[in-house]
C-alpha positions as CSV (number, residue, x, y, z in Angstrom):
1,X,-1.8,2.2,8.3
2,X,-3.7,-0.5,6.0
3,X,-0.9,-2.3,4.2
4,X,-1.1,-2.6,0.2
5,X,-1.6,-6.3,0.4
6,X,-4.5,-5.8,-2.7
7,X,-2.7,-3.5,-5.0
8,X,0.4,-6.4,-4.7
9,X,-1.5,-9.6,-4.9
10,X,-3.5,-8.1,-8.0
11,X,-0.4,-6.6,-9.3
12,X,1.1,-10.4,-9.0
13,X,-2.1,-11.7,-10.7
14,X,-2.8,-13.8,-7.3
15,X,-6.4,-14.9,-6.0
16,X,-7.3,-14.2,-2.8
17,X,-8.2,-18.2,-2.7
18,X,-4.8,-19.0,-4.1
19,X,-2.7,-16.6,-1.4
20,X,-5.0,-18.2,1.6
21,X,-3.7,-21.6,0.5
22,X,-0.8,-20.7,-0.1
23,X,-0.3,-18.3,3.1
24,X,-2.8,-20.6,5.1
25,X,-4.7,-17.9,6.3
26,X,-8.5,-18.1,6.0
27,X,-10.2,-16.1,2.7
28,X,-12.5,-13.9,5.0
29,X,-9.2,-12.7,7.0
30,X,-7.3,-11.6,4.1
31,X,-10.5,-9.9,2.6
32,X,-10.5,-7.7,6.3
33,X,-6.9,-7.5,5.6
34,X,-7.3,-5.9,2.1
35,X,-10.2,-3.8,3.2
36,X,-8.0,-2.3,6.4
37,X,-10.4,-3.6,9.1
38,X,-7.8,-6.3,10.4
39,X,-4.3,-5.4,10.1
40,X,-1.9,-8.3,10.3
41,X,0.4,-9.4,13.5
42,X,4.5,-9.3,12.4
43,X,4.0,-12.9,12.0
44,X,1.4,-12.7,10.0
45,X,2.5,-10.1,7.2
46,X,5.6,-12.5,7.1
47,X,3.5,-15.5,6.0
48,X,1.9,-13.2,3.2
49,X,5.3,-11.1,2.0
50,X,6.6,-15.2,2.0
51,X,3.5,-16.2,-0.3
52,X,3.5,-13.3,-2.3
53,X,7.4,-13.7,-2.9
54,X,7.8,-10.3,-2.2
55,X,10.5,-8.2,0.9
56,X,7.6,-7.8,3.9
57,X,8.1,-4.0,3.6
58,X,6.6,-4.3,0.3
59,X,3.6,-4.8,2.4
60,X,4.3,-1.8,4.0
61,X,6.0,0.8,2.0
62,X,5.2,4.0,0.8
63,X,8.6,4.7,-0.7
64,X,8.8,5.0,-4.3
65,X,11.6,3.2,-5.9
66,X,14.7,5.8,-6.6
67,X,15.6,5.8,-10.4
68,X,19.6,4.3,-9.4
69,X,17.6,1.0,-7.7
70,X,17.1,-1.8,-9.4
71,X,16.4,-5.3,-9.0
72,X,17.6,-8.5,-9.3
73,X,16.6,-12.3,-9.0
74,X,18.5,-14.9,-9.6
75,X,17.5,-18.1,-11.6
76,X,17.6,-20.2,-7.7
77,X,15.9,-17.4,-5.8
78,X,13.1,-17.8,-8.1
79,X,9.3,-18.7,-5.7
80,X,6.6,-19.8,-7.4
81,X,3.6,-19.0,-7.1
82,X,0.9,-21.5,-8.0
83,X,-1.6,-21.9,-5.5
84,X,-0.8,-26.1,-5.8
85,X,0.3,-28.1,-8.1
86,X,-3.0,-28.4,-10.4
87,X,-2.4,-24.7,-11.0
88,X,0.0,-23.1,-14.2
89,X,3.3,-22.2,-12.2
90,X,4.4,-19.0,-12.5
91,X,7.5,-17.1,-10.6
92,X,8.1,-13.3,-10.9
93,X,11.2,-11.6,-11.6
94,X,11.4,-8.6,-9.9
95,X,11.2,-6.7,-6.8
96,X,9.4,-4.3,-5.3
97,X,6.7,-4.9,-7.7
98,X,4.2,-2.4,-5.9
99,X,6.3,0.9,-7.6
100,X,7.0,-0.9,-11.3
101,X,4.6,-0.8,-14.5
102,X,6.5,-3.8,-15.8
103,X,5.7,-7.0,-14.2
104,X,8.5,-9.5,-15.6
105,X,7.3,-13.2,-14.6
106,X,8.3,-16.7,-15.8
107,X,5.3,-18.9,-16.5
108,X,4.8,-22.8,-16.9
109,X,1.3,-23.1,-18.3
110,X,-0.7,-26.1,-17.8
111,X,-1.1,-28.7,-21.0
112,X,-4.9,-28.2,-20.5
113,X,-7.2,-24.9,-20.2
114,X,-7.5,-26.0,-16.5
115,X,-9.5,-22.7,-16.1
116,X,-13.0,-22.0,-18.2
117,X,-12.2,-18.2,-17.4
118,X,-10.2,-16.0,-19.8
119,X,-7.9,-13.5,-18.0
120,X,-8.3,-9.6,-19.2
121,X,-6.7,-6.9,-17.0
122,X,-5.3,-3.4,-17.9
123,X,-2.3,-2.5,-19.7
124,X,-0.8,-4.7,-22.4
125,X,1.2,-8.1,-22.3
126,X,4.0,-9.5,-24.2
127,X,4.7,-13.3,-24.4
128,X,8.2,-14.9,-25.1
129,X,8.2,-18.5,-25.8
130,X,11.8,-20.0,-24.5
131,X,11.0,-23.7,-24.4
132,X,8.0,-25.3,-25.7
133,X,5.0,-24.8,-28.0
134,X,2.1,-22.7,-26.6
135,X,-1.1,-22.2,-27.6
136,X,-3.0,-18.6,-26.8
137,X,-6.6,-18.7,-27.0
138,X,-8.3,-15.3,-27.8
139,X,-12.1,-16.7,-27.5
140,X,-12.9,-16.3,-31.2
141,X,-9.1,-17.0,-32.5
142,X,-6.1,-19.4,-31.1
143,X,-2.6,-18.8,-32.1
144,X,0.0,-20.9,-31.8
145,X,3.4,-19.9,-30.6
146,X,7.0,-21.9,-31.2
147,X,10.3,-21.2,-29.3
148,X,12.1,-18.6,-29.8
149,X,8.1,-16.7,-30.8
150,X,6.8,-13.3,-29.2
151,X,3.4,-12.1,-29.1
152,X,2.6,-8.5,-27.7
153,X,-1.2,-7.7,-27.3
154,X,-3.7,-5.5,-25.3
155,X,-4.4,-7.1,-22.1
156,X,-8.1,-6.1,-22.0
157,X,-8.3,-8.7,-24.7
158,X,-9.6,-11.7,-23.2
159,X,-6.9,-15.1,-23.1
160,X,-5.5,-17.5,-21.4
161,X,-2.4,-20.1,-22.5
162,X,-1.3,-23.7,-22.4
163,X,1.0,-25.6,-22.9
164,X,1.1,-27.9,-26.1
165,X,3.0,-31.2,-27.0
166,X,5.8,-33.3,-25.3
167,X,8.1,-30.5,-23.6
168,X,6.6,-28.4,-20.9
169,X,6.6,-24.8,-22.3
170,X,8.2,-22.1,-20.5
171,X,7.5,-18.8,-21.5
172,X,8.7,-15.1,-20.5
173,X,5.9,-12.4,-19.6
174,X,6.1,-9.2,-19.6
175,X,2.9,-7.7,-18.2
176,X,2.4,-3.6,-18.3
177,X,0.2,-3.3,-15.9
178,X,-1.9,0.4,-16.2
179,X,-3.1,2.4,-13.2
180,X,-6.7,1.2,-12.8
């Protein structure tokens, strides 16, 4: 059975460079791994449901999530996941994220574009800003977003975010992510 380690980790918004250093497995490995030409010891799928934050069954798990579920994660269980500490940190806040559409995560954007690369994926994305002032760059238009602010936009619209003056912004996203 090949294990859904590329539908979660893009589904999370993770690299596969970011989730080897953060797993410690090499790049090449977890490309097999994805592809279903290596599948992973126990204690290996631990290391990567660890890294992705996510129950190692997630890895595993063809179950669909009943409709009376749901899921909960409190403030202190909270992982992030930033590859290191250069990187924006991010956290998500919910479970079994392989059967949901709505990716809730919590996000602490860098104060610079550390990235040249403007994210676009499918589905749409809604911004909350809870602490901070945030700027959103659409290529050709930046917005900028005070606390308490919400921005909803289509996803396939290329952006990325950071953080601007003294506080470190903190912002709630909500990411729909669409069936590709």
């Amino acid at each position: 059975m090949s294990i859904r380690l590329k539908l979660l980790r893009k589904k999370l918004g993770v690299t596969l460079e970011a989730l080897a250093e953060k797993s410690g497995m090499t790049k090449s490995y977890l490309s097999k791994v994805e592809r279903g030409l290596n599948t992973p010891s126990i204690a290996a799928a631990l290391k990567l449901a660890k890294a992705l934050n996510v129950k190692v069954e997630e890895l595993f798990s063809e179950d669909n999530v009943s409709l009376d579920s749901y899921s909960l994660v409190r403030s202190h269980e909270r992982q992030s996941l930033a590859a290191n500490d250069q990187s924006p940190g991010y956290a998500v806040l919910a479970h079994q994220v392989s059967e949901r559409n709505l990716l809730p995560f919590i996000i602490y954007p860098p104060s610079e574009f550390t990235d040249k690369t403007f994210k676009e994926h499918m589905g749409e994305e809604f911004l909350f800003v809870h602490e901070g002032q945030v700027e959103v760059d659409f290529m050709n238009e930046r917005v900028l977003l005070e606390r308490g602010d919400a921005l909803h936009f289509n996803a396939q619209k290329p952006h990325r975010i950071r953080s601007v003056g003294e506080v470190q912004a903190q912002l709630l996203v909500v990411v729909h992510s669409a069936e590709e």
